[in-house]
C-alpha positions in Angstrom: 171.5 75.5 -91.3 169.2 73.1 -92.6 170.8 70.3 -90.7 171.0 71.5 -87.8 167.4 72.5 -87.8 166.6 68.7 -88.5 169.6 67.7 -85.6 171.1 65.7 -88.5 174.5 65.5 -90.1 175.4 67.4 -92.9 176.8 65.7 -95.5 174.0 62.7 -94.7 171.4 64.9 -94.8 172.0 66.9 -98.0 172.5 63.6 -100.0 169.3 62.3 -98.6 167.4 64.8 -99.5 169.6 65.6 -102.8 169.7 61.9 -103.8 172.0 60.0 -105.6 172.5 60.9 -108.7 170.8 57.6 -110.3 167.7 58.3 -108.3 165.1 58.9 -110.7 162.5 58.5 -108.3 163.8 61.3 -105.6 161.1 63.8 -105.2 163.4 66.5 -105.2 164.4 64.9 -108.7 160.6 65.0 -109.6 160.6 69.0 -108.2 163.7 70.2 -110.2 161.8 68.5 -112.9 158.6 70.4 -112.2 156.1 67.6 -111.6 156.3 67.9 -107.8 155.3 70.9 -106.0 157.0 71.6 -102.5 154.4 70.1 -101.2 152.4 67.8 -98.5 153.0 64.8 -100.6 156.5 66.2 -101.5 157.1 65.9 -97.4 155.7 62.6 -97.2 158.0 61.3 -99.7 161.0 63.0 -98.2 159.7 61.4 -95.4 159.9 57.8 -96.4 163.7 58.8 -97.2 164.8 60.2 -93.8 162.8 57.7 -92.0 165.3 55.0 -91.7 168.0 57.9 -90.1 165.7 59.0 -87.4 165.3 62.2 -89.4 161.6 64.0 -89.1 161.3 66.5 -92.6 159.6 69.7 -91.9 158.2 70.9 -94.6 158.1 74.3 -92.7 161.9 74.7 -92.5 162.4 73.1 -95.9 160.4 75.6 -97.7 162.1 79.2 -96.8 165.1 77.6 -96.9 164.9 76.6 -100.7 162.5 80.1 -101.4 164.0 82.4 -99.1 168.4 81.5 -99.6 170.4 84.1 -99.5 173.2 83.8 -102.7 176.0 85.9 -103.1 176.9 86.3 -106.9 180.6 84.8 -107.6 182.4 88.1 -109.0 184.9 85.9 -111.4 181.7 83.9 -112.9 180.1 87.2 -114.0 183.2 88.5 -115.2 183.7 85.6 -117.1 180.2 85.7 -118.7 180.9 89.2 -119.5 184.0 88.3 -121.4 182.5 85.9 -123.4 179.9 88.0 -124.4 182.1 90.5 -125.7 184.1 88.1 -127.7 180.2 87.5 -129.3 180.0 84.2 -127.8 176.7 83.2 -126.9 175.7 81.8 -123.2 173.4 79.8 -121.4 172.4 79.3 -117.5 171.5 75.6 -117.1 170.2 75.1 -113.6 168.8 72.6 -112.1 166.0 74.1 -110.0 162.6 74.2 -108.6 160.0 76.9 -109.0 160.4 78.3 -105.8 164.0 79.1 -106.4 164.1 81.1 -109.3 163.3 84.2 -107.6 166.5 83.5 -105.5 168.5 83.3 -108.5 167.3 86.1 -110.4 167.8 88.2 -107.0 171.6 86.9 -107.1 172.2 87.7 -110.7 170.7 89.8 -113.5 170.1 86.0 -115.2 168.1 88.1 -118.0 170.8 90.7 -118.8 173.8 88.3 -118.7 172.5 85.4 -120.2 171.4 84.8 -124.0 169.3 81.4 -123.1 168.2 80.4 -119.5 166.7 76.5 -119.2 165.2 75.9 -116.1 164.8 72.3 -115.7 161.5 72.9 -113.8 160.3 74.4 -116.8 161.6 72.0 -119.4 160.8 68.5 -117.8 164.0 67.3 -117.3 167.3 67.6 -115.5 171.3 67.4 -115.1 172.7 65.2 -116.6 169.9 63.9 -118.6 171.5 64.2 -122.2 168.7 65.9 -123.4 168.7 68.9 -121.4 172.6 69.7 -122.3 171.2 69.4 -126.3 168.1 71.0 -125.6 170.2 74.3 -124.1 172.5 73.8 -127.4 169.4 73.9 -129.6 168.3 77.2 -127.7 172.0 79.0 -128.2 171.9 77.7 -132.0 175.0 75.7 -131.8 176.2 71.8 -132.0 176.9 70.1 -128.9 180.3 69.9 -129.6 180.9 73.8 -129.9 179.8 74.0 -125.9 181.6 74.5 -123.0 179.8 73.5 -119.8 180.9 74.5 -116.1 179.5 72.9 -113.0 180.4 72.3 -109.5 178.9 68.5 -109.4 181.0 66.2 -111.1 178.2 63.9 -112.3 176.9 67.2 -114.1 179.8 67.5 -115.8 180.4 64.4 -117.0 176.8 64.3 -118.8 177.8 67.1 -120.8 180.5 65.5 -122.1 178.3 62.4 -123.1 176.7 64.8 -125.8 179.9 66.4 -127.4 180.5 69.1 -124.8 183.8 70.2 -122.9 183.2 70.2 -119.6 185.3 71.6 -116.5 184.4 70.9 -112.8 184.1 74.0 -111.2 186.4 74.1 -108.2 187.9 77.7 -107.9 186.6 80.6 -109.8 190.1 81.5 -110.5 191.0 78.4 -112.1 187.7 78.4 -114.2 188.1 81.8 -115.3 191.4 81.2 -116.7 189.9 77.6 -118.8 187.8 79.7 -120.0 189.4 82.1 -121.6 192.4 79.9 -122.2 190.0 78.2 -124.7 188.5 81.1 -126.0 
């Protein structure tokens, strides 16, 4: 939707704005990490970005559709949470996010009832996969790196769990990741 609203392609588009992963100084980077609001100078910097693709941000479009997304909850993921739980293992949500997404995520799941530590990178200064923020979430659930098991869909996530001691599985297919799970549990 996004993309065609901006009449650019989609893939281009998303990792404009998304940044590579090395891109410290992205300000969607500098959002999930809380220090830039969605914002006129957040649109400007987009800006700068886009520029060389003939692409025009609007900050207008860009907001609802980061405040306003509709998510579906993946069925398998909660029922997976919900097994660990009753096996009395604890769990974390580690999201990269900005501010003005968290309502759209605690609309899509009950985060507060399924999970026993949320870290929010907006709220904690850094992001995925900053080393730090996959020890900081251990800290929280009172266990060693090395005892976690970490699930994302973006590779790059993934692998900077494992850098601190984690297990780490690429999320591809609920199925499939519902079965590592409790295959290792």
């Amino acid at each position: 939707m996004l993309a065609e609203e901006f009449n650019a392609e989609p893939n281009l588009l998303m990792s404009l704005i998304l940044g590579g992963n090395e891109s410290y100084g992205n300000p969607w980077f500098e959002a999930e990490c809380g220090r830039q609001p969605l914002d006129s100078t957040f649109a400007r910097e987009m800006q700068k970005i886009l520029d060389p693709y003939g692409i025009t941000f609007d900050l207008g479009i860009f907001l609802p559709w980061v405040a306003e997304a509709q998510n579906e909850p993946d069925e398998l993921m909660d029922e997976a949470v919900k097994w660990l739980k009753k096996k009395g293992i604890p769990v974390a949500l580690l999201t990269n996010a900005v501010p003005e997404f968290r309502p759209v995520i605690e609309k899509t799941v009950p985060i507060y009832e399924l999970f026993d530590v949320i870290v929010d990178s907006s709220e904690v200064g850094f992001r995925k996969p900053d080393c730090r923020i996959y020890e900081l979430t251990a800290q929280r659930l009172g266990v060693p790196t090395e005892s976690c098991l970490m699930v994302d869909d973006l590779l790059h996530n993934v692998t900077g769990a494992e850098k601190t001691g984690m297990t780490g599985i690429h999320f591809k297919n609920a199925q499939n990741v519902l079965r590592e799970i409790q295959d290792r549990f």
